[in-house]
Each structure stands twice: as C-alpha cells, then as structure tokens.
Backbone as JSON, one array per atom type, in Angstrom:
{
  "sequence": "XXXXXXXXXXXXXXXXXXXXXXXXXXXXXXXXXXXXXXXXXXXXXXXXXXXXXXXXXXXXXXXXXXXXXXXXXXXXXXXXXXXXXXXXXXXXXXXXXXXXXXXXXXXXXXXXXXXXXXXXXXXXXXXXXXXXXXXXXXXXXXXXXXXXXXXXXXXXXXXXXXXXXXXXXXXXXXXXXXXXXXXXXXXXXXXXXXXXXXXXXXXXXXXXXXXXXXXXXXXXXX",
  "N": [[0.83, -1.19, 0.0], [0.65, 2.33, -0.7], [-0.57, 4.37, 0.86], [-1.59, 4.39, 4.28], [-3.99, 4.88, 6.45], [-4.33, 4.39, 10.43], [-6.4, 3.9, 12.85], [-6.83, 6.76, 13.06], [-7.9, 9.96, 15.2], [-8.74, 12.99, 15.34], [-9.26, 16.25, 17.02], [-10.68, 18.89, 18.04], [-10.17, 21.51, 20.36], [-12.62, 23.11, 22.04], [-13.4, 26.69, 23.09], [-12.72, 27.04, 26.75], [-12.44, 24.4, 28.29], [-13.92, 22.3, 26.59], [-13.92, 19.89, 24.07], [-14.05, 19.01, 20.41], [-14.69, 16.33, 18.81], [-13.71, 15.09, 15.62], [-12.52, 13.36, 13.66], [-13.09, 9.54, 14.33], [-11.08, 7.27, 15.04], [-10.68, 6.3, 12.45], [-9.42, 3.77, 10.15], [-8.06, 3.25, 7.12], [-7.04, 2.55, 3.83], [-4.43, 3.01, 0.47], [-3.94, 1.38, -2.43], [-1.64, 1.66, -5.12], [-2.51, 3.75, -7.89], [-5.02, 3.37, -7.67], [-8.29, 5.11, -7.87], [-10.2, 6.35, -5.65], [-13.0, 7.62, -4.22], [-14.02, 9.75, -1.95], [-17.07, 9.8, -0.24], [-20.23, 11.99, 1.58], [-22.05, 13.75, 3.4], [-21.99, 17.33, 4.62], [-19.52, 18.63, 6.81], [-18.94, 15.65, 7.98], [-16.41, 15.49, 8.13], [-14.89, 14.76, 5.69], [-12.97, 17.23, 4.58], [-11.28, 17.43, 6.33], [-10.06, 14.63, 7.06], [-8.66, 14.46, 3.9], [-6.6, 16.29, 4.9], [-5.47, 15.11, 6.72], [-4.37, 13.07, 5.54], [-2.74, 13.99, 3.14], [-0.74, 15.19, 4.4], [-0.57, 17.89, 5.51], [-2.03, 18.42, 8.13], [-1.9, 17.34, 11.31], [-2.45, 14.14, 13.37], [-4.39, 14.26, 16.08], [-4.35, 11.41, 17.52], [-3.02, 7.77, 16.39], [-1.47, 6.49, 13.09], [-0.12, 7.38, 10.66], [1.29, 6.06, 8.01], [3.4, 6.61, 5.49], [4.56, 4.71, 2.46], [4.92, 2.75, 4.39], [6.43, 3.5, 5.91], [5.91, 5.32, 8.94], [5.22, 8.72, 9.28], [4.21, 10.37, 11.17], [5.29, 10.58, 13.04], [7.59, 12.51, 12.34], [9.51, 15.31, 12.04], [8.39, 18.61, 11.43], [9.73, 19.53, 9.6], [10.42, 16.9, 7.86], [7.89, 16.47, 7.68], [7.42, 18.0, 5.48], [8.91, 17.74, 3.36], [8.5, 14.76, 2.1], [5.6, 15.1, 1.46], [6.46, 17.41, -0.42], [7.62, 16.14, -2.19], [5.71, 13.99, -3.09], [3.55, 14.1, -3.27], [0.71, 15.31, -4.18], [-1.71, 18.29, -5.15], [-5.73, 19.33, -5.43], [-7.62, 21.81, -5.22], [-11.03, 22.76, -4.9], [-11.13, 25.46, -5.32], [-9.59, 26.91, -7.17], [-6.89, 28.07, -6.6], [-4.89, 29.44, -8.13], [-2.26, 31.78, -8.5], [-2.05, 34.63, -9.59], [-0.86, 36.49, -10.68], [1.05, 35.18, -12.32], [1.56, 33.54, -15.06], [-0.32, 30.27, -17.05], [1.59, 28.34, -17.15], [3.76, 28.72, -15.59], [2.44, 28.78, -13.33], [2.32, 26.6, -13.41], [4.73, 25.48, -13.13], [5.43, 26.31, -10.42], [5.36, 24.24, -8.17], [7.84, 22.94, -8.65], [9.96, 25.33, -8.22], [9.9, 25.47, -5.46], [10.63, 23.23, -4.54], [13.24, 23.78, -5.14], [14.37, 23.71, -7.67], [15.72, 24.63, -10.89], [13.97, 26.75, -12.84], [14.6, 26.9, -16.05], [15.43, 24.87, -15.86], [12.73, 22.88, -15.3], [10.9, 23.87, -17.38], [10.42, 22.58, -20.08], [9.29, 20.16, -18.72], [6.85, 21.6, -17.52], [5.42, 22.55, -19.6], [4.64, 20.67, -21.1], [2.88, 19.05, -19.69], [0.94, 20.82, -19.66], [0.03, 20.83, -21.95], [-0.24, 17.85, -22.09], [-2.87, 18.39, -20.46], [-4.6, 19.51, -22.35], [-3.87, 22.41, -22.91], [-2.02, 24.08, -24.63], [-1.98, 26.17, -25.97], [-2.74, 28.24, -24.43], [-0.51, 28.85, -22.72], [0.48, 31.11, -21.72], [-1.21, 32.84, -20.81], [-2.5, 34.75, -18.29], [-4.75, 33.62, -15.02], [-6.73, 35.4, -14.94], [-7.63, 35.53, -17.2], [-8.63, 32.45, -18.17], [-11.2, 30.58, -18.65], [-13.35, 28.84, -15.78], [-12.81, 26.07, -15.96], [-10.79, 25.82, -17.51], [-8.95, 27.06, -16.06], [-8.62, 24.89, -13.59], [-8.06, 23.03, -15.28], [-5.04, 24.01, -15.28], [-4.72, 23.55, -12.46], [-4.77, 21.36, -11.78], [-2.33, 20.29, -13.7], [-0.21, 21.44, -12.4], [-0.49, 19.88, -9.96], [0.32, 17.7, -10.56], [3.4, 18.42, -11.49], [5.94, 17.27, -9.88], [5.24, 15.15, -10.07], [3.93, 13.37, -8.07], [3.13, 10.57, -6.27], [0.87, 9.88, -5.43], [-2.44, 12.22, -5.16], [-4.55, 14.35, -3.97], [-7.49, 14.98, -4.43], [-10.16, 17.93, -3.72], [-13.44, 18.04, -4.03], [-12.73, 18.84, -6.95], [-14.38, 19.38, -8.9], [-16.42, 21.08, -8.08], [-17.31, 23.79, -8.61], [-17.66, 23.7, -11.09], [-19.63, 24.09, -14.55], [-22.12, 21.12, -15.85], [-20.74, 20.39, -18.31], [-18.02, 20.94, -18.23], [-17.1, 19.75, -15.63], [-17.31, 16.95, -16.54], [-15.12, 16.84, -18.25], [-13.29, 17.68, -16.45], [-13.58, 15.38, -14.66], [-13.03, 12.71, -16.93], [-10.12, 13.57, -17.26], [-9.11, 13.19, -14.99], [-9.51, 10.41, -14.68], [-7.8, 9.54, -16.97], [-5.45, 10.43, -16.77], [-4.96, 8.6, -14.35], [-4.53, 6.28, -15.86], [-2.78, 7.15, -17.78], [-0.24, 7.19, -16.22], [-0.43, 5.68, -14.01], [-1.37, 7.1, -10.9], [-1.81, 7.11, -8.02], [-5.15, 8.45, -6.94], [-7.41, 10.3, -4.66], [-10.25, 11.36, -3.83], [-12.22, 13.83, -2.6], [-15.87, 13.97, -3.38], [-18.93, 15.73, -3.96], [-20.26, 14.81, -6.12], [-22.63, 12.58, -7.74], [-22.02, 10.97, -10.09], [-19.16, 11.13, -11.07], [-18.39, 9.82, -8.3], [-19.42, 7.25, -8.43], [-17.65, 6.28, -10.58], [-15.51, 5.77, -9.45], [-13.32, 3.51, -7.9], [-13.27, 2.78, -5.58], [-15.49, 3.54, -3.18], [-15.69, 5.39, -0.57], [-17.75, 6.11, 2.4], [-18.11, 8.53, 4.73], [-19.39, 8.84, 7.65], [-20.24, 11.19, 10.85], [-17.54, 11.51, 11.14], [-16.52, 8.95, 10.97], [-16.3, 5.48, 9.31], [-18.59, 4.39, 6.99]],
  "CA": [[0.0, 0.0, 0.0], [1.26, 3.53, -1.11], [-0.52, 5.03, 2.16], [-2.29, 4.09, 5.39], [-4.01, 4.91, 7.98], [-4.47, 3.44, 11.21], [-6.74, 4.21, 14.1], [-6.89, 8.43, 12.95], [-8.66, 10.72, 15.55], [-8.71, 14.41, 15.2], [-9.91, 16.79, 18.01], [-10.07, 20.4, 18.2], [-10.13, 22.73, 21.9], [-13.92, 24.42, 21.52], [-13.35, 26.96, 24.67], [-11.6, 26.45, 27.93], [-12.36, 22.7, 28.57], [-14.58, 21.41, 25.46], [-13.17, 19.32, 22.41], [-14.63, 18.33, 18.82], [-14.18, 15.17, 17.69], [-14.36, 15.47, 14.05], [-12.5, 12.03, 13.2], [-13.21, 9.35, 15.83], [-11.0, 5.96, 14.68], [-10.01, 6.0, 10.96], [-8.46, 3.4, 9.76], [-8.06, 3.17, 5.5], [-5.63, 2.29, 3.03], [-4.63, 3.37, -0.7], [-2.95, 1.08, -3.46], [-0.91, 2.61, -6.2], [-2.84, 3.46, -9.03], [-6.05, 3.41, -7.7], [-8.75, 6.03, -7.07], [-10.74, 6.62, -4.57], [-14.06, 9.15, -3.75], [-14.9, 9.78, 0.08], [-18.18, 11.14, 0.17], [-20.7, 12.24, 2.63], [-22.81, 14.94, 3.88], [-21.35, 18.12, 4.82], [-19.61, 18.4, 8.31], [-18.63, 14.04, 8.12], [-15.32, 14.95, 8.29], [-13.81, 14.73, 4.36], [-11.81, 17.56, 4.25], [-10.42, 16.97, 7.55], [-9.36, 14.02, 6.42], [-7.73, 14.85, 3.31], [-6.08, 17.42, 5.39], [-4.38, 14.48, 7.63], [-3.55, 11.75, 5.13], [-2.25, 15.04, 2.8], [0.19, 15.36, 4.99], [-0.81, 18.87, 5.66], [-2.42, 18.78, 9.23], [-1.33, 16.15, 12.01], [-3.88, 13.55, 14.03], [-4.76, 13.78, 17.78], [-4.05, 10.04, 17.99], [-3.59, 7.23, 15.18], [-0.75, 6.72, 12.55], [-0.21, 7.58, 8.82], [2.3, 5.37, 7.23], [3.51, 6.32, 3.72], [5.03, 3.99, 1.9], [4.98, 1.9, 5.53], [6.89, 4.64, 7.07], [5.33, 5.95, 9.83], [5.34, 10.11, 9.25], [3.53, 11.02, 11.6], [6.59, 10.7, 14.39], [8.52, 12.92, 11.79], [9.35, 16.66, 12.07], [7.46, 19.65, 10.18], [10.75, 19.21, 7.9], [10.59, 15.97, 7.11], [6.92, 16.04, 6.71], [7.33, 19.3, 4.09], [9.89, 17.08, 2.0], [7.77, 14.01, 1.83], [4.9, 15.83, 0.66], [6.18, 18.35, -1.69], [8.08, 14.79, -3.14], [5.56, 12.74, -2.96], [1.76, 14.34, -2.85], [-0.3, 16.54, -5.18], [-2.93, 18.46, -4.21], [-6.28, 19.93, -6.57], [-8.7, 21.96, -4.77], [-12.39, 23.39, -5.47], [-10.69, 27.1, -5.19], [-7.49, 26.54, -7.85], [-5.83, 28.87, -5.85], [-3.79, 30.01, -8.83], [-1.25, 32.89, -8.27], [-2.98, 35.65, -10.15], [-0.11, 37.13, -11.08], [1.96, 34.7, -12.92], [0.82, 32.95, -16.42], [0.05, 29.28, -16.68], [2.91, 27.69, -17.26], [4.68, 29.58, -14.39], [1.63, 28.34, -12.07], [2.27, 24.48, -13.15], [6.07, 25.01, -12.46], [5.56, 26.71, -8.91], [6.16, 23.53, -7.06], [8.97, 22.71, -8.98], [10.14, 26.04, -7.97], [9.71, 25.59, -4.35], [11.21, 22.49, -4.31], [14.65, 24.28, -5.49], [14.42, 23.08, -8.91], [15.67, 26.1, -11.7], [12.93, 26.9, -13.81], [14.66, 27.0, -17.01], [15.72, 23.08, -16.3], [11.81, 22.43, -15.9], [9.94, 24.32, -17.88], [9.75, 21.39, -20.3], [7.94, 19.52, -18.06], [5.63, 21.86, -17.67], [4.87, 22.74, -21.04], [3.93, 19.23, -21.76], [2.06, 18.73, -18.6], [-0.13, 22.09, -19.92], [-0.1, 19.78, -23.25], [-1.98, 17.03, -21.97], [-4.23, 19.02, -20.37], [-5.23, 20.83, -23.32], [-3.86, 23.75, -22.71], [-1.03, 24.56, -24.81], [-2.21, 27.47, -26.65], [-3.25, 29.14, -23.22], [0.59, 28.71, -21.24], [1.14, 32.32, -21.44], [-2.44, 33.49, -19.76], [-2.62, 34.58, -16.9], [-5.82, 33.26, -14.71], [-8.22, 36.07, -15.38], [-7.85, 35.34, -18.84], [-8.88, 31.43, -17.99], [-12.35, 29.88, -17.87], [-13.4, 28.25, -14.65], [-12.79, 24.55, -16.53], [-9.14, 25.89, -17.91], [-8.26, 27.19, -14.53], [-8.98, 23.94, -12.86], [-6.97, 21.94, -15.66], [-4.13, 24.31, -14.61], [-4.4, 23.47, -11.26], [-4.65, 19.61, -12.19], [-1.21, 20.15, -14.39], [0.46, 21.73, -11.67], [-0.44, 18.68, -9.4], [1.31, 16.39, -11.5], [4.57, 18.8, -11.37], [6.73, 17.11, -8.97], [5.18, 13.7, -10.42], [4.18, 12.93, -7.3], [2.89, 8.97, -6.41], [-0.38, 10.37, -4.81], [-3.07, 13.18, -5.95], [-5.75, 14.34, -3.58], [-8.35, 16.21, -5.07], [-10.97, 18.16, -2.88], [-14.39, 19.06, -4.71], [-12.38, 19.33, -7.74], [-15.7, 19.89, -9.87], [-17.68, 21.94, -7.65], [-17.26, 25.37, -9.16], [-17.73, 23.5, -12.69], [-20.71, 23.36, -15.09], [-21.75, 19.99, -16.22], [-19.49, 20.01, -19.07], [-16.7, 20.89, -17.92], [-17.23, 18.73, -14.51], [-17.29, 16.03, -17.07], [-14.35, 16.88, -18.88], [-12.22, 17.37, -15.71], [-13.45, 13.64, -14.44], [-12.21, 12.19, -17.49], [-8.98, 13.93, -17.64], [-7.92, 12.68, -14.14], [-8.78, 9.22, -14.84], [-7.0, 9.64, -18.65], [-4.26, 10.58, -16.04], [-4.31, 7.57, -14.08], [-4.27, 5.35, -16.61], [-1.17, 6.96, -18.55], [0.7, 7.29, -15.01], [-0.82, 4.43, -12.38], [-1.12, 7.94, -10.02], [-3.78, 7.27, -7.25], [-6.15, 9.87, -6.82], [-8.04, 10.48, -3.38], [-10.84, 12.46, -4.67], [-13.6, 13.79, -2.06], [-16.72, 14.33, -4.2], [-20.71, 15.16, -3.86], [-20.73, 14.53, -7.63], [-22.41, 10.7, -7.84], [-21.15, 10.52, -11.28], [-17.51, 10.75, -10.31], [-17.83, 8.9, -7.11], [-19.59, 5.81, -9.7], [-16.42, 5.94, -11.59], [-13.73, 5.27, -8.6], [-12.4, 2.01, -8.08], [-13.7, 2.29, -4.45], [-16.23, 4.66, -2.32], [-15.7, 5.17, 1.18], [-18.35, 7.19, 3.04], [-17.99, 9.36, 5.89], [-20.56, 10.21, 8.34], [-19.98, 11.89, 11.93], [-16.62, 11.14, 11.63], [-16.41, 7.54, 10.85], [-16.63, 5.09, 7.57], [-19.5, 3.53, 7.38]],
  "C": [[0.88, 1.26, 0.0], [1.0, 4.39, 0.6], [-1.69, 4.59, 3.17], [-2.41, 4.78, 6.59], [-4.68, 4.48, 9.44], [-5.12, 4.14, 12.37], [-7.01, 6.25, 14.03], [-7.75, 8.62, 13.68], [-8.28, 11.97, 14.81], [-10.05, 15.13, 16.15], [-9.67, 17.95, 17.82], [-10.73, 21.1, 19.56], [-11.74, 23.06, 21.07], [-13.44, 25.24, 22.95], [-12.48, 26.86, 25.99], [-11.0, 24.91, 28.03], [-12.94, 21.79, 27.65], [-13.89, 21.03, 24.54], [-14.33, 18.93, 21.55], [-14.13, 17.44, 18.49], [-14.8, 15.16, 16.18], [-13.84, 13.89, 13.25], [-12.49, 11.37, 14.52], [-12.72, 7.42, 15.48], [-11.27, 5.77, 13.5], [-9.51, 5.28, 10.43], [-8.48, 3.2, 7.99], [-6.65, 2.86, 4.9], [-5.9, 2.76, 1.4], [-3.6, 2.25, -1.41], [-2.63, 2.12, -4.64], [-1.6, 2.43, -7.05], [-4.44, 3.36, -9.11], [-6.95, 4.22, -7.51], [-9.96, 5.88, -6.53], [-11.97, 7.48, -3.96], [-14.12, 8.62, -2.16], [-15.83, 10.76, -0.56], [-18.41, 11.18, 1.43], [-21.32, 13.26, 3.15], [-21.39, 15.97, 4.85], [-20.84, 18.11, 6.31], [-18.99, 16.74, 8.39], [-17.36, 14.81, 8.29], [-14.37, 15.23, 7.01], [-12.6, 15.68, 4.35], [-10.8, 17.54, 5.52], [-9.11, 15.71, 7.44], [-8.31, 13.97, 5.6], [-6.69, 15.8, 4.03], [-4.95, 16.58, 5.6], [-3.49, 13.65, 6.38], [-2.71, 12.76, 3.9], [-0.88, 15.29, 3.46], [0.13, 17.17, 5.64], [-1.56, 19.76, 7.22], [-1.64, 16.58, 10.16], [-2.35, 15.22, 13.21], [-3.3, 13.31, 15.42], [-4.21, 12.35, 18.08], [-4.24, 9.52, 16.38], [-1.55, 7.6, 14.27], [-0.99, 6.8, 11.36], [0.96, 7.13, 8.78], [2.28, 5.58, 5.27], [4.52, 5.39, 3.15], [5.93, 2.96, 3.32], [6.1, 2.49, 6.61], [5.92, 5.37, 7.73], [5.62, 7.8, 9.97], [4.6, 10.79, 10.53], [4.45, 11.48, 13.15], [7.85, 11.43, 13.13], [8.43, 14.19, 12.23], [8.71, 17.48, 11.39], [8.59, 19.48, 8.75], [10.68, 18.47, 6.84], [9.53, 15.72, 6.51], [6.74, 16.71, 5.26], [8.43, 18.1, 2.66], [9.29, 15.57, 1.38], [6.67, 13.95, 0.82], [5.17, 16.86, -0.25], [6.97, 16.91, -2.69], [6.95, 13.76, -3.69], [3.63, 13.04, -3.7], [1.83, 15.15, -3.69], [-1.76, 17.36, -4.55], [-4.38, 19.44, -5.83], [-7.55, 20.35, -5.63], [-10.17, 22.32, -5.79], [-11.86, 24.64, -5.56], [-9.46, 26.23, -5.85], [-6.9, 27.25, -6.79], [-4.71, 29.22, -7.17], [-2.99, 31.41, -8.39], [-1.75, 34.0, -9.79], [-2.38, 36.6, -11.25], [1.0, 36.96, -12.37], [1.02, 34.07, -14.14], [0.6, 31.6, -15.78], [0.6, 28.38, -16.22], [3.57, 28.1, -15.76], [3.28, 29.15, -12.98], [2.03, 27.08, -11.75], [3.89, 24.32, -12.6], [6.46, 25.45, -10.81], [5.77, 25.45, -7.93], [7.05, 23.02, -7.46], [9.94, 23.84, -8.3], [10.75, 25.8, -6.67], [10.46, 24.45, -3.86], [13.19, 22.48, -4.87], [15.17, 23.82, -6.71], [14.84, 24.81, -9.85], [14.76, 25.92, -12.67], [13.11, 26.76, -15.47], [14.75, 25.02, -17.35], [14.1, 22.14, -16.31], [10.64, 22.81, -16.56], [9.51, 23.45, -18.99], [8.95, 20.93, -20.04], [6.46, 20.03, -17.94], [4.78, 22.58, -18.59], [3.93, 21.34, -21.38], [3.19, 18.98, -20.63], [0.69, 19.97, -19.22], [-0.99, 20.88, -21.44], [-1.13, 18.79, -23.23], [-2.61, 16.95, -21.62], [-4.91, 19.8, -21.11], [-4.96, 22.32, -23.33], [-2.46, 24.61, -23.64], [-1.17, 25.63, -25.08], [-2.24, 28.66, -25.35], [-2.13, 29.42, -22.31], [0.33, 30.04, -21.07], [0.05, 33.33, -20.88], [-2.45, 33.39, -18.77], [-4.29, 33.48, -16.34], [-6.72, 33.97, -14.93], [-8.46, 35.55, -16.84], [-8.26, 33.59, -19.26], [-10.03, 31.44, -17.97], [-12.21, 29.0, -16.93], [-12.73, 26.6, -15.01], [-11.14, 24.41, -16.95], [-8.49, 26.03, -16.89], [-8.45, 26.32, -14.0], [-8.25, 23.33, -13.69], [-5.77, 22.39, -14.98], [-3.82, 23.44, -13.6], [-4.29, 21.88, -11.17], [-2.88, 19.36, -12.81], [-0.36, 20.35, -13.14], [0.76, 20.89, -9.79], [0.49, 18.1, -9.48], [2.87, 17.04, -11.6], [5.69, 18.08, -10.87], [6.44, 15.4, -9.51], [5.32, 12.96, -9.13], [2.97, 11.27, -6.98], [1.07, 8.85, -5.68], [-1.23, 12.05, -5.17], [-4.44, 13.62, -5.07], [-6.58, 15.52, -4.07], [-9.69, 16.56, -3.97], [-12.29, 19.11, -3.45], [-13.85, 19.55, -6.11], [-12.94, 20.04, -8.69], [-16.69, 20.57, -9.32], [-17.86, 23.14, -8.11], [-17.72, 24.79, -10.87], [-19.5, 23.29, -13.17], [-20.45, 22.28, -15.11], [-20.55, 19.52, -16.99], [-18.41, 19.78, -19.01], [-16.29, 20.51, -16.35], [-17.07, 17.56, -15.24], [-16.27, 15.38, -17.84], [-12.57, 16.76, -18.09], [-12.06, 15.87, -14.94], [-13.05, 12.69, -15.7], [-10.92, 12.67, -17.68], [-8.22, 13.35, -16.3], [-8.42, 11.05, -14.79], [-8.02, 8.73, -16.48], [-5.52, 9.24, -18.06], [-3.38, 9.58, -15.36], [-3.83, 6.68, -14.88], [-2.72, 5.15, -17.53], [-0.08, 6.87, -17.27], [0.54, 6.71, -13.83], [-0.75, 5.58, -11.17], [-2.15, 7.33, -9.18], [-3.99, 8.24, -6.49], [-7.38, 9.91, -5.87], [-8.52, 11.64, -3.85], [-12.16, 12.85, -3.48], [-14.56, 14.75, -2.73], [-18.29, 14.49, -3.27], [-21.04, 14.74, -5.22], [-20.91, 13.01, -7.85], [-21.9, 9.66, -8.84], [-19.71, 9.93, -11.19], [-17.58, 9.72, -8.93], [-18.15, 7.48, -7.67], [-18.47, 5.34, -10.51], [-15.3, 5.42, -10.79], [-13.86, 4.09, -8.87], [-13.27, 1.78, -6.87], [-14.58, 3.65, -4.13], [-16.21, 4.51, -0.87], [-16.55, 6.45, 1.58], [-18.24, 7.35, 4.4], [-19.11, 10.21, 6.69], [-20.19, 10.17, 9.86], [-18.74, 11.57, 12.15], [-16.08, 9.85, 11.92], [-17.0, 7.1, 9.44], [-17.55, 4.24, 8.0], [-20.35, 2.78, 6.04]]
}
C-alpha cells in the first residue's frame, strides 16, 4: 500500500475545557494506481481528512504510514519534503497565483522544491499539453475559464510527479461540461501514469467511476 491509515482521531479545543471530535478511529488504506471518492454529507469529516492523510495537518491520535513509514513521528521538515516529493494536491478554489501565467503556475512547485525553472519548464509545457492547454501557457488566470483554470491546477499537481493526488471538490465550481471533462482527464491521467487519486466528491457521477467509495458520516466510515 502507497498510504495508510491506522486508528486516525482528530480533536479540536472548543473553549476552555470542550473538544470536537471530528475524526473518531479512521483506519483506511490506498494502493498505487487506484482512485478513490470519500463522500458524505457536509460536516462528516472529508476535508479533515484529506487534510491528515495530505500530509498537511497532524492527528490527535492514530498513525499515517507512507510507503509503511510511519510520518507522523517525523518533524514539520521531514513532513514538508515528503509531501512536496511525494503528494499533489487539486482543490475546489485553484488557488492560482494571479499574477503569474500558466505555465509559471504548473512550475511553482517545482520552484519551491529548489528546482531552476529553465531546467523544468519542459515539463511543464507538456504537462499544460496534456491538459489541453497549450495554446493558453502564457495566460494569466483572469484570462482562464473556470474549466481551464482547474486543468491548470490539475497540471500543476502532477509537477513534482508525485505517487499520490488528492483532489478536494475538484468539480464543484464547474458546469456539467466541464465537470465532465475534468473527471475524465484525471482518470485519462491515471491510466497513462498508475497515479492514485483520493478524490472527495458530492458529484455521484464521479464517485460511480472510482475504483472504491468510502463514506464518511460523523466522523467515521460507514
């Protein structure tokens, strides 16, 4: 298994003396190559989730093992180098950088990961490529539709070519069409690159298409 996890809580302080349990005993697993929807009514928990096994927040109790390493007894260092190596991320808000063109969005975690831009801008030319986007590298995001700005942010996933992909609501801002166009383009994705893709959806279309469905209600799979 690519990543696991075992036993996950997550609690948060309400107040002086009150806590939230928001996960309450998690345990899941991912193979390589496979994907994945969590649904669930609003409030279950999902992006919480993605948050932990993301590598991006850390669990009250419970371990995350990536690649059967246990991260979760690592430092903020080691978890930042894991995950910018290893993980992708594709929200409902691209979050693009507003400022910079395409191209220069999809190479930002190359960037960050101390890579020189001229050695991968290749990559992310052709990553724009087989998202349809070549014609468009040199637009900024205003100059994007909601469906182009969201491939972006799909290309710029795949930057780092990392072995995991969690997507959160990826199609919620999308018409049908182009909700339809971004669920076939990730699994186009898996298929040319065995990536697996942890996708939490309300769309029943996309969650019909995973491999698996795991639902989430009060904080447990059920």
């Amino acid at each position: 298994m690519i990543l696991e996890a075992k036993n996950i809580h997550k609690r948060y302080q309400t107040g002086v003396s009150g806590t939230l349990d928001v996960l309450k005993g998690i345990s899941l697993s991912f193979a390589q190559g496979e994907i994945v929807a969590i649904v669930g009514q609003s409030g279950a928990g999902k992006s919480t989730l993605v948050h932990l096994l993301g590598l991006l927040d850390k669990p009250s109790e419970g371990e995350i093992l990536f690649e059967e390493r246990d991260v979760t007894k690592y430092s903020d260092e080691q978890i930042s180098k894991v995950r910018n190596e290893n993980i992708g991320f594709v929200f409902q808000f691209h979050h693009l950088l507003p400022e910079f063109s395409a191209v220069e969005n999809v190479l930002m975690p190359s960037l960050i990961a101390g890579n020189k831009a001229s050695a991968q801008l290749p990559r992310a030319k052709q990553l724009l490529n087989e998202v349809g986007l070549t014609e468009r590298e040199h637009h900024k995001p205003s100059e994007l539709s909601g469906g182009e700005q969201q491939r972006v942010a799909v290309a710029r996933a795949l930057m780092n070519s990392p072995k995991i992909i969690f997507a959160d609501e990826p199609s919620g801002n999308l018409d049908a069409e182009n909700a339809e166009k971004l669920h076939n383009l990730l699994f186009d994705l898996r298929t040319r690159y065995n990536q697996t893709f942890v996708i939490v959806t309300h769309n029943k279309d996309l969650a019909n298409r995973a491999d698996r469905i795991i639902t989430l209600s009060n904080g447990l799979i059920v």
